[in-house]
Predicted model as a PDB file, atoms N, CA, C, CB and O in Angstrom, pLDDT in the B-factor column:
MODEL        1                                                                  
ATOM      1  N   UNK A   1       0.849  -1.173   0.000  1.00 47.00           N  
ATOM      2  CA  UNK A   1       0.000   0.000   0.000  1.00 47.00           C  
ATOM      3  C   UNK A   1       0.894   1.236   0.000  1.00 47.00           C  
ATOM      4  CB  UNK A   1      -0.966  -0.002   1.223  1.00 47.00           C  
ATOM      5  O   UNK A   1       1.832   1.415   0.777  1.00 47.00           O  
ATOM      6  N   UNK A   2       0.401   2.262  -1.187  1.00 53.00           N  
ATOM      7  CA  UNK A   2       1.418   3.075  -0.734  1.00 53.00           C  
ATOM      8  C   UNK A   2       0.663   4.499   0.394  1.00 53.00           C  
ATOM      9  CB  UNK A   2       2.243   3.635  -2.288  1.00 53.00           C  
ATOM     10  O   UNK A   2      -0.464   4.769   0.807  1.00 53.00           O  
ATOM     11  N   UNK A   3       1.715   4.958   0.496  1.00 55.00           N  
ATOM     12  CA  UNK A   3       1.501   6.236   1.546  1.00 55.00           C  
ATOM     13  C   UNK A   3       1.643   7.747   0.967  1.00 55.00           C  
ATOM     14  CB  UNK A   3       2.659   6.131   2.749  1.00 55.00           C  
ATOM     15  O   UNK A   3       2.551   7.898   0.150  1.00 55.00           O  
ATOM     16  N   UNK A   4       0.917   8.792   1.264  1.00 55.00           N  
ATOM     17  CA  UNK A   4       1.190  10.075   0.727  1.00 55.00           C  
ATOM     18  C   UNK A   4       1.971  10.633   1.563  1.00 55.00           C  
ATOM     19  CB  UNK A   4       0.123  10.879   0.466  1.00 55.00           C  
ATOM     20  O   UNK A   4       1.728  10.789   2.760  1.00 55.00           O  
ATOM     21  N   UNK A   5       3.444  11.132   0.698  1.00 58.00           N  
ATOM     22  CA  UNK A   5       3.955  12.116   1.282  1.00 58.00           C  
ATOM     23  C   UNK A   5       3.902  12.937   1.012  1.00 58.00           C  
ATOM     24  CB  UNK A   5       4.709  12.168   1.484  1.00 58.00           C  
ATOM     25  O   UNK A   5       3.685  13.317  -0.139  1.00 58.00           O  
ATOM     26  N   UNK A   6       4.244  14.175   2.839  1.00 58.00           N  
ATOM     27  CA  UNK A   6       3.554  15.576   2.129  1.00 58.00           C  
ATOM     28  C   UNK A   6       5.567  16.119   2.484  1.00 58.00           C  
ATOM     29  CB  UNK A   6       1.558  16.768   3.394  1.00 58.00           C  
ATOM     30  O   UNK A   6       6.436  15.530   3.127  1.00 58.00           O  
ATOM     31  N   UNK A   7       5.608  17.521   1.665  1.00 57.00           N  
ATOM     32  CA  UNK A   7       6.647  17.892   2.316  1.00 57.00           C  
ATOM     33  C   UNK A   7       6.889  19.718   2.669  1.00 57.00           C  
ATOM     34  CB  UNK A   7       7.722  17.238   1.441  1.00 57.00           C  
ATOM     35  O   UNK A   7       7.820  20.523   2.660  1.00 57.00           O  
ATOM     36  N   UNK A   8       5.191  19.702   3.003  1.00 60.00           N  
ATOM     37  CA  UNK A   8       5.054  21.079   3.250  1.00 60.00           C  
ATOM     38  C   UNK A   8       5.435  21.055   4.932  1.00 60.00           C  
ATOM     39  CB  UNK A   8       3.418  21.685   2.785  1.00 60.00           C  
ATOM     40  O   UNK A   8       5.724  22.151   5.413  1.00 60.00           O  
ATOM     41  N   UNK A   9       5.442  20.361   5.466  1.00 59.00           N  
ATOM     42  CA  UNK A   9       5.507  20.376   7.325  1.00 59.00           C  
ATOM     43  C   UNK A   9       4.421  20.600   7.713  1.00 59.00           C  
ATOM     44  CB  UNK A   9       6.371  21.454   8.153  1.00 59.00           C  
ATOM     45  O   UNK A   9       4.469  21.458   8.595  1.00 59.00           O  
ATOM     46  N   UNK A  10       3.259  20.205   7.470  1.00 67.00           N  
ATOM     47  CA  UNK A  10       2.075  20.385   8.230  1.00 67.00           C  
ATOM     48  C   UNK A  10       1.778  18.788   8.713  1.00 67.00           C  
ATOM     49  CB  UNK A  10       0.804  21.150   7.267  1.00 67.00           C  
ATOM     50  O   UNK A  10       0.875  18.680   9.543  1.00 67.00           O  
ATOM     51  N   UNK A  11       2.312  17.783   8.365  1.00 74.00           N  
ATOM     52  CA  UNK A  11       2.599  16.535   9.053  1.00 74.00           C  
ATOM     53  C   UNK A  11       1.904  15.445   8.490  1.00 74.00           C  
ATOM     54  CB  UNK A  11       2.291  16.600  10.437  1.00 74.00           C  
ATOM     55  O   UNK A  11       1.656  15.363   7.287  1.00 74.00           O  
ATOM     56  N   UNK A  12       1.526  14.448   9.496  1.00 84.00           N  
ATOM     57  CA  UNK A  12       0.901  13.509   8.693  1.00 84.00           C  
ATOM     58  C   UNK A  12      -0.670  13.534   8.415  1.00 84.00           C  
ATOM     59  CB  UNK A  12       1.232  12.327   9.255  1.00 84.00           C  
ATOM     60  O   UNK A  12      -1.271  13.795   9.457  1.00 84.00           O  
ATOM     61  N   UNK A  13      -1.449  13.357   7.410  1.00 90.00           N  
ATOM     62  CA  UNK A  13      -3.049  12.972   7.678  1.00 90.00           C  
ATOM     63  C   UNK A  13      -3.037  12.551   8.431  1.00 90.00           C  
ATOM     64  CB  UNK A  13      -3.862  12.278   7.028  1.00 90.00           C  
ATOM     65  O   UNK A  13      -2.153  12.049   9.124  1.00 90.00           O  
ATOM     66  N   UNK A  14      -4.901  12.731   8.546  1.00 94.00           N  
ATOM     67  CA  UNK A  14      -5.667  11.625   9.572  1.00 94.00           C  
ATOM     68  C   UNK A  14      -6.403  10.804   8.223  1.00 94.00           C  
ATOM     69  CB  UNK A  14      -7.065  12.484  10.993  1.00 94.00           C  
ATOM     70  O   UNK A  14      -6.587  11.271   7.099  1.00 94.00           O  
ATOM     71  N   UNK A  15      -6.741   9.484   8.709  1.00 95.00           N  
ATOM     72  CA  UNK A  15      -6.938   8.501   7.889  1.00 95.00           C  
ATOM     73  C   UNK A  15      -8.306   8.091   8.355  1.00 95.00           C  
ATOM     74  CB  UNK A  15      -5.848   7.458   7.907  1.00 95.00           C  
ATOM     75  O   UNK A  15      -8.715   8.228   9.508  1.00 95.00           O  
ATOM     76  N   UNK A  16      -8.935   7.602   7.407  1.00 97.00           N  
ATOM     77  CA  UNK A  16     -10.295   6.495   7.694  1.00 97.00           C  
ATOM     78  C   UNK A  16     -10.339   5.618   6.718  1.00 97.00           C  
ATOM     79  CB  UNK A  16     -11.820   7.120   7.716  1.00 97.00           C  
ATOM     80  O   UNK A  16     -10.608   5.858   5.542  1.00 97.00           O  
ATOM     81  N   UNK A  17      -9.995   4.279   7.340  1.00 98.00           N  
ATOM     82  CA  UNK A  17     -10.425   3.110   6.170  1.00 98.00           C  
ATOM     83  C   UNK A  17     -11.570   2.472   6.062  1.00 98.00           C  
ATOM     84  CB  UNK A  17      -9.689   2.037   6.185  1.00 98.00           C  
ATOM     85  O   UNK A  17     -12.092   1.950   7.047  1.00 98.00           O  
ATOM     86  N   UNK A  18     -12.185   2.425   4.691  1.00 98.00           N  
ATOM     87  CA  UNK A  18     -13.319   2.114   4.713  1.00 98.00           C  
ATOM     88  C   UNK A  18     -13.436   0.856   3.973  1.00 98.00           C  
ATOM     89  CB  UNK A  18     -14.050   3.108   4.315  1.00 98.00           C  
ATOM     90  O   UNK A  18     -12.348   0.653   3.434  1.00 98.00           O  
ATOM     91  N   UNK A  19     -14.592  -0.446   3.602  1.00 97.00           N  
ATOM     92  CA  UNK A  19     -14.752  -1.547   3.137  1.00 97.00           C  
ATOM     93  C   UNK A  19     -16.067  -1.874   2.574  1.00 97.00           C  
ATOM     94  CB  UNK A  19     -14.406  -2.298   3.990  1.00 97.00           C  
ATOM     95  O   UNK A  19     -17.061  -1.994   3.290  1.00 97.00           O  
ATOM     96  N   UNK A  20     -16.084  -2.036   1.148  1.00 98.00           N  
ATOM     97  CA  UNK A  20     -17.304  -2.609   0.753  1.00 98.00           C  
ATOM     98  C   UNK A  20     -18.418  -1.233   0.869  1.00 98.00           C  
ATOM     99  CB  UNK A  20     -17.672  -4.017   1.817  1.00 98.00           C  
ATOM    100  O   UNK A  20     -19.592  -1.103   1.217  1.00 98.00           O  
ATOM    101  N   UNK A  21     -17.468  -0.428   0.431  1.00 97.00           N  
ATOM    102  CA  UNK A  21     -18.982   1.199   0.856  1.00 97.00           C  
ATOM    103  C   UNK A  21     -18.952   1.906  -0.510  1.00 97.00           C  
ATOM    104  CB  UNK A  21     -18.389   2.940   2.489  1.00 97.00           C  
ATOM    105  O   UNK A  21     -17.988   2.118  -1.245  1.00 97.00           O  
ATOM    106  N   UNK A  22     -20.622   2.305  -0.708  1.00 97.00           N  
ATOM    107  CA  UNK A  22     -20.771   3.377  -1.497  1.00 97.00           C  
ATOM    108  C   UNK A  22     -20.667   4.714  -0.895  1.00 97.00           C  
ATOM    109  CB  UNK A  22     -21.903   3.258  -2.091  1.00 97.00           C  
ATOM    110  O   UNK A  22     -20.424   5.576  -1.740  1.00 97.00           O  
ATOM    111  N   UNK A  23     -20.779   5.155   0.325  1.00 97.00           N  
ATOM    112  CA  UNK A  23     -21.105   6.238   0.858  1.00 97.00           C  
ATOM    113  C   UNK A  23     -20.536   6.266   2.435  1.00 97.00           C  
ATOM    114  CB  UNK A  23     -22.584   6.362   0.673  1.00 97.00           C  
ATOM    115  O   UNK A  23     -21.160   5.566   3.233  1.00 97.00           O  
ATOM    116  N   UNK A  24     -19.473   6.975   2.898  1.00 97.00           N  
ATOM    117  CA  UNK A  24     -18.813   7.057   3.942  1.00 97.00           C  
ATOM    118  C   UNK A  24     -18.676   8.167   4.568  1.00 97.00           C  
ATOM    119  CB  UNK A  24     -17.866   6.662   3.777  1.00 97.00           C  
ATOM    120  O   UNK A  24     -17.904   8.993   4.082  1.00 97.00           O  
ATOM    121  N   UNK A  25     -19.400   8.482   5.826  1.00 98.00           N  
ATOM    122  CA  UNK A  25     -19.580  10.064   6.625  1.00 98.00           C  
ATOM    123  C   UNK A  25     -18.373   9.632   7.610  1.00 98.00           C  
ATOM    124  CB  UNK A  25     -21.443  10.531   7.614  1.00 98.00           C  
ATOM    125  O   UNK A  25     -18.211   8.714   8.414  1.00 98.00           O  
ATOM    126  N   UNK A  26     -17.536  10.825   7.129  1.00 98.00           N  
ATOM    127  CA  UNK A  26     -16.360  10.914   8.357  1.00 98.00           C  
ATOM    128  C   UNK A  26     -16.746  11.862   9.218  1.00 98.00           C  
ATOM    129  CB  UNK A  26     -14.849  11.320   7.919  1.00 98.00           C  
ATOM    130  O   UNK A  26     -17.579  12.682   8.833  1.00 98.00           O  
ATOM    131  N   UNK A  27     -16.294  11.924  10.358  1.00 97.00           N  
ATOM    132  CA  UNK A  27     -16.735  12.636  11.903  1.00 97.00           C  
ATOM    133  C   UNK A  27     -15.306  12.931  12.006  1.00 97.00           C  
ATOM    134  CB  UNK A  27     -17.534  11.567  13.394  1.00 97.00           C  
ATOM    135  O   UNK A  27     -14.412  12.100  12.165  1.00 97.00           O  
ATOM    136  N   UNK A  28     -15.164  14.358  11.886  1.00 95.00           N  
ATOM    137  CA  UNK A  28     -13.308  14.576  12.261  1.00 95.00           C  
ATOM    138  C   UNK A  28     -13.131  15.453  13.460  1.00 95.00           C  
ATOM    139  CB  UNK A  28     -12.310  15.483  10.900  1.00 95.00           C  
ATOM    140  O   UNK A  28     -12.232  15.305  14.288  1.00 95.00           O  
ATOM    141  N   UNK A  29     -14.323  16.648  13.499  1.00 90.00           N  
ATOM    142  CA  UNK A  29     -13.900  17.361  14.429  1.00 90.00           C  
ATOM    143  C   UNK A  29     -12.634  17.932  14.428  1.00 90.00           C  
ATOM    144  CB  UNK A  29     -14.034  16.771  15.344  1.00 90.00           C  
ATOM    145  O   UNK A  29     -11.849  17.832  15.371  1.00 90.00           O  
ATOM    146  N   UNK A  30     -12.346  18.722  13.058  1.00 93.00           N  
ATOM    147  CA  UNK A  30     -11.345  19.833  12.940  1.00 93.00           C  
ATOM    148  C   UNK A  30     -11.713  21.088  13.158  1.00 93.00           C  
ATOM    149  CB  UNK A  30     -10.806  19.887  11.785  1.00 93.00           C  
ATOM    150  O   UNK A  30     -10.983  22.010  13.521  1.00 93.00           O  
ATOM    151  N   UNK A  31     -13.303  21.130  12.848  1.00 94.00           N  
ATOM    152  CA  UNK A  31     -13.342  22.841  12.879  1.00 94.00           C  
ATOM    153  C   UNK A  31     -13.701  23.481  11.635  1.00 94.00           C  
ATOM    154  CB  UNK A  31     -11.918  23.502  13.226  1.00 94.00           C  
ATOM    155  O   UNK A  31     -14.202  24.602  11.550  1.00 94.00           O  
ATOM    156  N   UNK A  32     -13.397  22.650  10.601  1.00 95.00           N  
ATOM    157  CA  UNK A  32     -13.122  23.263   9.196  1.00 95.00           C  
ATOM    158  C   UNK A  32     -13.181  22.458   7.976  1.00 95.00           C  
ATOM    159  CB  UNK A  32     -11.840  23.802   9.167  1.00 95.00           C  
ATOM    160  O   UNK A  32     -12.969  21.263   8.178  1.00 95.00           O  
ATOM    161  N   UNK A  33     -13.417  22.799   6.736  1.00 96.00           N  
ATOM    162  CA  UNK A  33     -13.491  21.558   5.783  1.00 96.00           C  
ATOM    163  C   UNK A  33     -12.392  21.045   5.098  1.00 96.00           C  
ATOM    164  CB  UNK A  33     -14.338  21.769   4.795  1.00 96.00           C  
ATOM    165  O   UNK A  33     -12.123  21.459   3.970  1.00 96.00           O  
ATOM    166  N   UNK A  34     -11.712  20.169   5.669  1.00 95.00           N  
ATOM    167  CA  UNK A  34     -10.290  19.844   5.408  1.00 95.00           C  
ATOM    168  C   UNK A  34     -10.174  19.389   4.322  1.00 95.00           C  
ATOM    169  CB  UNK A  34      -9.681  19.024   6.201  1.00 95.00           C  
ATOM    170  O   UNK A  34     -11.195  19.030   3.736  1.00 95.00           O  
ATOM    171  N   UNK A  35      -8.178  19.179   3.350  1.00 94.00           N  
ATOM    172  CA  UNK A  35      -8.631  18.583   2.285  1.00 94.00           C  
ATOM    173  C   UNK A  35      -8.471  17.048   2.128  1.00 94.00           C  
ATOM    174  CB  UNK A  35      -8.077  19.214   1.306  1.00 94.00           C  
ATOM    175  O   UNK A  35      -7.883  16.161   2.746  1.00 94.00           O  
ATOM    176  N   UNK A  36      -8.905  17.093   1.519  1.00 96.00           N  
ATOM    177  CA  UNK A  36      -9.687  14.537   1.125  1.00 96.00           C  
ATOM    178  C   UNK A  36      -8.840  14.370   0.254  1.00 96.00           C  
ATOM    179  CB  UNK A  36     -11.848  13.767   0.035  1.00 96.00           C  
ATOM    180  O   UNK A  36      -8.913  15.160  -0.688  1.00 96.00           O  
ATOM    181  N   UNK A  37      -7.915  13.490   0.216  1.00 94.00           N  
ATOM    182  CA  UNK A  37      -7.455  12.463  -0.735  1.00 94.00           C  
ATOM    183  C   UNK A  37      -7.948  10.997  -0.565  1.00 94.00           C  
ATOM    184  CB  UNK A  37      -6.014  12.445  -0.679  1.00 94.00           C  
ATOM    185  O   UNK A  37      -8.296  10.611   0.551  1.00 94.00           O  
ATOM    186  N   UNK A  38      -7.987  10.167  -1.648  1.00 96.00           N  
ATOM    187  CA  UNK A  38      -8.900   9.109  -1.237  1.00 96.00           C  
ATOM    188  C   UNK A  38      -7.943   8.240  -1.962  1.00 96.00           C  
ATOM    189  CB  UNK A  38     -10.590   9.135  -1.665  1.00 96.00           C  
ATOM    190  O   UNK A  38      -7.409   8.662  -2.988  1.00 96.00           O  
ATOM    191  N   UNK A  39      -7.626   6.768  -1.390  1.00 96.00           N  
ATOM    192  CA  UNK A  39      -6.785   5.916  -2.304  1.00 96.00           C  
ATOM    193  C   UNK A  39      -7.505   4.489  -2.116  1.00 96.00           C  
ATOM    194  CB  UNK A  39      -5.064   5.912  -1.869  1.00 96.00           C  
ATOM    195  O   UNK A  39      -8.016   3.888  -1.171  1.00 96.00           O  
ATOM    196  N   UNK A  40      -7.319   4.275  -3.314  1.00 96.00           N  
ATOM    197  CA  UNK A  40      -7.961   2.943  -3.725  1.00 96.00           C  
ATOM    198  C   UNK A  40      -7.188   1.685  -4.242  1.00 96.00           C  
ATOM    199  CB  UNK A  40      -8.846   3.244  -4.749  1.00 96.00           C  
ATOM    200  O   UNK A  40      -7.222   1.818  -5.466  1.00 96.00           O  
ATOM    201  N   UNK A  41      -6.550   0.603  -3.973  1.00 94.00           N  
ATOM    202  CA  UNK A  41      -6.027  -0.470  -4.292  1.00 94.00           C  
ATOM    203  C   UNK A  41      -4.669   0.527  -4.584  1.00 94.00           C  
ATOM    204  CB  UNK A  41      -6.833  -1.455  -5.469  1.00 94.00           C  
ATOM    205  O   UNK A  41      -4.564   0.595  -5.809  1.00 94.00           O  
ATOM    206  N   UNK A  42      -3.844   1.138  -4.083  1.00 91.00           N  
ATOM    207  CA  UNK A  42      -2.999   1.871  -4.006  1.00 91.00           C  
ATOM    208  C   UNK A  42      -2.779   3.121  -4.983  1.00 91.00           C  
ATOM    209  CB  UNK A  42      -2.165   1.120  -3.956  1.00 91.00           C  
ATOM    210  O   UNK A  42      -1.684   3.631  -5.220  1.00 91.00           O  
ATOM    211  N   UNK A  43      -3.981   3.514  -5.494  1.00 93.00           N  
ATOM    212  CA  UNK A  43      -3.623   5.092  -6.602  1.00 93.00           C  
ATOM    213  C   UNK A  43      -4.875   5.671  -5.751  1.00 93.00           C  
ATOM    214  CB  UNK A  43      -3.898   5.045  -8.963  1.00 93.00           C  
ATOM    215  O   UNK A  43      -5.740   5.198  -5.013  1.00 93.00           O  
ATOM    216  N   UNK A  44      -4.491   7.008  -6.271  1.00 93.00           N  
ATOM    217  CA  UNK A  44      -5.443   8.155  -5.994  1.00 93.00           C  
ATOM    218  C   UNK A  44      -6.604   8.030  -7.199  1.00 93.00           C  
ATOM    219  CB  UNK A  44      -4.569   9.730  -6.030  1.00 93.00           C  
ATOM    220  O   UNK A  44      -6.545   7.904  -8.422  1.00 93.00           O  
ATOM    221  N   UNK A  45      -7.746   8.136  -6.171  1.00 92.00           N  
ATOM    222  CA  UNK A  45      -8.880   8.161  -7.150  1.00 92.00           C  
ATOM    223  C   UNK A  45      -9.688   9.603  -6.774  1.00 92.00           C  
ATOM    224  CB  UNK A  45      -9.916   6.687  -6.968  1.00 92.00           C  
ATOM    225  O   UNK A  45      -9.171  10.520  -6.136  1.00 92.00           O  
ATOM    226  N   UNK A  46     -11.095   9.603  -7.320  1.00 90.00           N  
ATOM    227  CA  UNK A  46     -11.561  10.835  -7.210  1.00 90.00           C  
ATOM    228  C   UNK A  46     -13.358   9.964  -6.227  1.00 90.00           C  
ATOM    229  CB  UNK A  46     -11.616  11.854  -9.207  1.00 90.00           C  
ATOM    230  O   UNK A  46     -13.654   8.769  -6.242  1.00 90.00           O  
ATOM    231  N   UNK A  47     -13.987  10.871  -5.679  1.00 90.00           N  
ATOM    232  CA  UNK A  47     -15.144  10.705  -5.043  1.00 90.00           C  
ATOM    233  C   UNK A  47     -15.927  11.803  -4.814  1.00 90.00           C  
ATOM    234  CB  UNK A  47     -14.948  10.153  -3.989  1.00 90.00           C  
ATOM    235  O   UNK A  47     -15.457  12.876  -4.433  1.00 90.00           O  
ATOM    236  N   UNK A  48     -17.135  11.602  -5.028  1.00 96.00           N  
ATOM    237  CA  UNK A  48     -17.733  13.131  -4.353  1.00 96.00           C  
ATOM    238  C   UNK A  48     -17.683  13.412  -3.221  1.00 96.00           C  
ATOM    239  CB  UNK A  48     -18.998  13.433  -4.439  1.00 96.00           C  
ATOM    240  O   UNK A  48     -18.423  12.907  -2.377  1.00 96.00           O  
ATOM    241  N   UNK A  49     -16.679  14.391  -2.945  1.00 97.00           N  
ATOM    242  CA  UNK A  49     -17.153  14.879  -1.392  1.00 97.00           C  
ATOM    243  C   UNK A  49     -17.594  16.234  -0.676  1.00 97.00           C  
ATOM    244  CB  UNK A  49     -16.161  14.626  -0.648  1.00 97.00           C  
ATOM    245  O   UNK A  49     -17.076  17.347  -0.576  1.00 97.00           O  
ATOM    246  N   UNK A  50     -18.763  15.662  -0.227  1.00 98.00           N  
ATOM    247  CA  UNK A  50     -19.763  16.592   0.486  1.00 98.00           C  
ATOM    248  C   UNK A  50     -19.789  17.344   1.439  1.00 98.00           C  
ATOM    249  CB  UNK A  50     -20.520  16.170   0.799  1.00 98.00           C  
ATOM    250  O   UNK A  50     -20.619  16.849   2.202  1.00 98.00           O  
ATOM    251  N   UNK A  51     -19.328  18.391   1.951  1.00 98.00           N  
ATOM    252  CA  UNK A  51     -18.978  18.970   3.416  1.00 98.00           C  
ATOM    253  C   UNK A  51     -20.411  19.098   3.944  1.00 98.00           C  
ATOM    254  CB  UNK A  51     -18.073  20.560   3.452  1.00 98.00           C  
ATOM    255  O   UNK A  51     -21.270  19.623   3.236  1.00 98.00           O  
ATOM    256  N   UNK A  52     -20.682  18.652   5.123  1.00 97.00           N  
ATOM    257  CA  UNK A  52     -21.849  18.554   5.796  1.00 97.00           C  
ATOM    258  C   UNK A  52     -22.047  19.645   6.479  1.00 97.00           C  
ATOM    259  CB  UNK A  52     -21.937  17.522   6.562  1.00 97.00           C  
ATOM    260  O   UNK A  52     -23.125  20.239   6.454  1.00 97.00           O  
ATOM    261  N   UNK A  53     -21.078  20.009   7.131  1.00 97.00           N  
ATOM    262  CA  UNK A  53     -20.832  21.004   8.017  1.00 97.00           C  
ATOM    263  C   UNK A  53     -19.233  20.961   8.289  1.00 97.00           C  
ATOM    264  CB  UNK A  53     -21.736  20.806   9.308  1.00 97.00           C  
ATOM    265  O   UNK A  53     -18.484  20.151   7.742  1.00 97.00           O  
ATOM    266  N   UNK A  54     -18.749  22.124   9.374  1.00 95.00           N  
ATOM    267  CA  UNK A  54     -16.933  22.409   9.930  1.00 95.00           C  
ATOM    268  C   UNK A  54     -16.975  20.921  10.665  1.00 95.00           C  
ATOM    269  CB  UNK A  54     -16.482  24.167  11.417  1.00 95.00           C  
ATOM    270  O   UNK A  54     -16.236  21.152  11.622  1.00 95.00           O  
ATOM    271  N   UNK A  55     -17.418  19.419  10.820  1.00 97.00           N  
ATOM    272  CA  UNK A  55     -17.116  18.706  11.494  1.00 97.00           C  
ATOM    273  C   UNK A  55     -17.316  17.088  10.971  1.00 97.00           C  
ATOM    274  CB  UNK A  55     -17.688  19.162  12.527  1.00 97.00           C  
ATOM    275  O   UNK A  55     -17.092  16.080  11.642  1.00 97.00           O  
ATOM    276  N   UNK A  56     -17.731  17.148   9.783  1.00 98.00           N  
ATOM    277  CA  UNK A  56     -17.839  15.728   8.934  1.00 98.00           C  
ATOM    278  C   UNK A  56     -18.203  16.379   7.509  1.00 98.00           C  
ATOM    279  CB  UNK A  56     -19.205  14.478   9.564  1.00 98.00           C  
ATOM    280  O   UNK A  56     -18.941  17.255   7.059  1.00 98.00           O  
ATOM    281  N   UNK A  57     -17.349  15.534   7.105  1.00 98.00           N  
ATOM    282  CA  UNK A  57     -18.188  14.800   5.365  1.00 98.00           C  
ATOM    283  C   UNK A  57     -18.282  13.776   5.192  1.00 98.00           C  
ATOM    284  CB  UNK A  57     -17.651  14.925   4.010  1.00 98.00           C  
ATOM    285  O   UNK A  57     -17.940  12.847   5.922  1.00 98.00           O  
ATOM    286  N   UNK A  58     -18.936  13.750   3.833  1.00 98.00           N  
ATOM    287  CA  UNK A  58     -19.220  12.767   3.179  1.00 98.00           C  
ATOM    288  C   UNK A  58     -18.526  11.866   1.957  1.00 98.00           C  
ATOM    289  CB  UNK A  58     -20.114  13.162   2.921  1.00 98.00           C  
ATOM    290  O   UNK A  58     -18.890  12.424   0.922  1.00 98.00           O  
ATOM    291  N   UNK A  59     -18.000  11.147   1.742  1.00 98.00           N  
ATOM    292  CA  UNK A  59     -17.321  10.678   0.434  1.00 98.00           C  
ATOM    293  C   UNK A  59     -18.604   9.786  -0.350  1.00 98.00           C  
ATOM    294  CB  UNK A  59     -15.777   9.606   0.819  1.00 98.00           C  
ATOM    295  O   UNK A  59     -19.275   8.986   0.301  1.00 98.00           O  
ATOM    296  N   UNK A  60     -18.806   9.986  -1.564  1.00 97.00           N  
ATOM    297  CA  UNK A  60     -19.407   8.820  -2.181  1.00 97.00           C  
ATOM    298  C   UNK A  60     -18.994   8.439  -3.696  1.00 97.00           C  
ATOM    299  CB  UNK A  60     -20.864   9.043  -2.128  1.00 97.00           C  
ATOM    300  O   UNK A  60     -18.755   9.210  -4.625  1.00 97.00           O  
ATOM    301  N   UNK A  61     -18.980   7.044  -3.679  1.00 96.00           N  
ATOM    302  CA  UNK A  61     -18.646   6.587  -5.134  1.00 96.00           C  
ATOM    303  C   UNK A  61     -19.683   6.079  -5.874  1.00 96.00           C  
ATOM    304  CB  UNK A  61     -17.662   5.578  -5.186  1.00 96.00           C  
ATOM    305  O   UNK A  61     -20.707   5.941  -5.204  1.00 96.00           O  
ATOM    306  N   UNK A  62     -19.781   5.718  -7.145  1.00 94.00           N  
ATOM    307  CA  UNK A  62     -20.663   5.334  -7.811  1.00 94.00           C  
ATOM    308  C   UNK A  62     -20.820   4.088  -8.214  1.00 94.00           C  
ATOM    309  CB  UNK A  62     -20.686   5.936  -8.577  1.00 94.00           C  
ATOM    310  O   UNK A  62     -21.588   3.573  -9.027  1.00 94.00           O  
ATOM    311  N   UNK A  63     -19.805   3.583  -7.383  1.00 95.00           N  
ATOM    312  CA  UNK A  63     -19.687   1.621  -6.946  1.00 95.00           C  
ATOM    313  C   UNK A  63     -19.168   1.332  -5.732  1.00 95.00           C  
ATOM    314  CB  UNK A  63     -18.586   0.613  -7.928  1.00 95.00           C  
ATOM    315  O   UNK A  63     -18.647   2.362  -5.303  1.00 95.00           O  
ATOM    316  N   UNK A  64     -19.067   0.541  -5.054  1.00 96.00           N  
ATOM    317  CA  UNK A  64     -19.139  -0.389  -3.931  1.00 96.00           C  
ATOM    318  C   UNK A  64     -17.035  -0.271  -4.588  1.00 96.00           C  
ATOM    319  CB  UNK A  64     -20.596  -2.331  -4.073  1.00 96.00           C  
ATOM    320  O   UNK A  64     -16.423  -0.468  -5.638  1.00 96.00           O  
ATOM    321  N   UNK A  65     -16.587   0.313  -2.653  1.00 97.00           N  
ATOM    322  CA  UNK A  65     -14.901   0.667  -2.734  1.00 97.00           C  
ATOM    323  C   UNK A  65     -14.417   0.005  -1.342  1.00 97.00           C  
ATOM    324  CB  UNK A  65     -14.462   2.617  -2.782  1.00 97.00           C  
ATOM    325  O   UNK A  65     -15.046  -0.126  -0.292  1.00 97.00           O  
ATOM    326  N   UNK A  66     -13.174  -0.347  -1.652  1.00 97.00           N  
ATOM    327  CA  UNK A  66     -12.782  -0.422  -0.216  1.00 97.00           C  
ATOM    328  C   UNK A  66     -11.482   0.506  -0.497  1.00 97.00           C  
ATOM    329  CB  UNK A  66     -12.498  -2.118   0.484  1.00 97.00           C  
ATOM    330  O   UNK A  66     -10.862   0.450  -1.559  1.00 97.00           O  
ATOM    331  N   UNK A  67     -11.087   1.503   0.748  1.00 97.00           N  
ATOM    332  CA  UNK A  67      -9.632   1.719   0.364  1.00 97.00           C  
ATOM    333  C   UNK A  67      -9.397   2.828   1.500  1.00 97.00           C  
ATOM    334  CB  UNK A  67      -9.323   2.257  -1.379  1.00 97.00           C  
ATOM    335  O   UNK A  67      -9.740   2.347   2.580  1.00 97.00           O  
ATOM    336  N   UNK A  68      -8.973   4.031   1.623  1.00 97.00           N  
ATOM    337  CA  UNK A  68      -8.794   4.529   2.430  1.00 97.00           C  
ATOM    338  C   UNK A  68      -8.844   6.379   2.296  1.00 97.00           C  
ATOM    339  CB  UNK A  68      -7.757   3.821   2.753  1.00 97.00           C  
ATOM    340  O   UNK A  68      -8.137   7.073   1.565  1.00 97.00           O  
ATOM    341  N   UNK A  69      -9.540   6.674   2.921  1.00 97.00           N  
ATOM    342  CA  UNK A  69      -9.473   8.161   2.618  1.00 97.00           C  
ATOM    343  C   UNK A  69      -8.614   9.034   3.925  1.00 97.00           C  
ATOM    344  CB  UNK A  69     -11.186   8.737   2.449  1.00 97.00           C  
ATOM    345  O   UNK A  69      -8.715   8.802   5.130  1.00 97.00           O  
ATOM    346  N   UNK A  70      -7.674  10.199   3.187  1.00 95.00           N  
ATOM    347  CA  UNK A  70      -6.699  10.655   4.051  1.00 95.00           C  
ATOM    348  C   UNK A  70      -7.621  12.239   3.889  1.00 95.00           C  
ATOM    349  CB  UNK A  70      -4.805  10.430   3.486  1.00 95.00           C  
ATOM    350  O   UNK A  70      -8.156  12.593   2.838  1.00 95.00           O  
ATOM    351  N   UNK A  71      -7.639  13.071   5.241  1.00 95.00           N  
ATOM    352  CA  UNK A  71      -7.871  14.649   5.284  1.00 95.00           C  
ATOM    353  C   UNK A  71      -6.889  15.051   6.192  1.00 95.00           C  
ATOM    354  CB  UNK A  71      -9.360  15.181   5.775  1.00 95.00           C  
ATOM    355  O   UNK A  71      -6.479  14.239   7.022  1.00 95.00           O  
ATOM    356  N   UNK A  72      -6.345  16.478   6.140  1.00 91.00           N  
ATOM    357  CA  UNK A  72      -6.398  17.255   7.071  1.00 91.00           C  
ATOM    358  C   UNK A  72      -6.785  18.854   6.785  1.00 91.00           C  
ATOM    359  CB  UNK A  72      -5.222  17.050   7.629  1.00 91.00           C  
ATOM    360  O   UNK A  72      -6.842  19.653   7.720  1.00 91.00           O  
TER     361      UNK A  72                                                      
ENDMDL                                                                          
END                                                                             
């Protein structure tokens, strides 16, 4: 699996792995609408994502994913 590196110094993501989902509400409690990278069987893919409000979104795909989405 690979990993995103960043090399601005703002550090590492926070991560949520998800399985077998069309539609995944993250609960982060930053404050703010952070930014989503989403990786799938190890590449970056794309998803809609929905800011709910400064404290969750939403990711959704248009098929059934397992893989992992990174914000901060």
């Amino acid at each position: 699996m690979s990993t995103f590196l960043f090399s601005d110094g703002a550090g590492v993501p926070s991560r949520h792995d998800f399985t077998n989902q069309t539609s995944i509400v993250v609960t982060h409690g930053l404050g703010y609408r952070p930014a989503v990278w989403i990786e799938i069987a190890g590449s970056q893919v794309y998803g809609d994502v929905t800011y709910n409000n400064n404290l969750t979104f939403t990711v959704t795909f248009q098929t059934t994913e397992t893989g992992v989405i990174y914000y901060r």
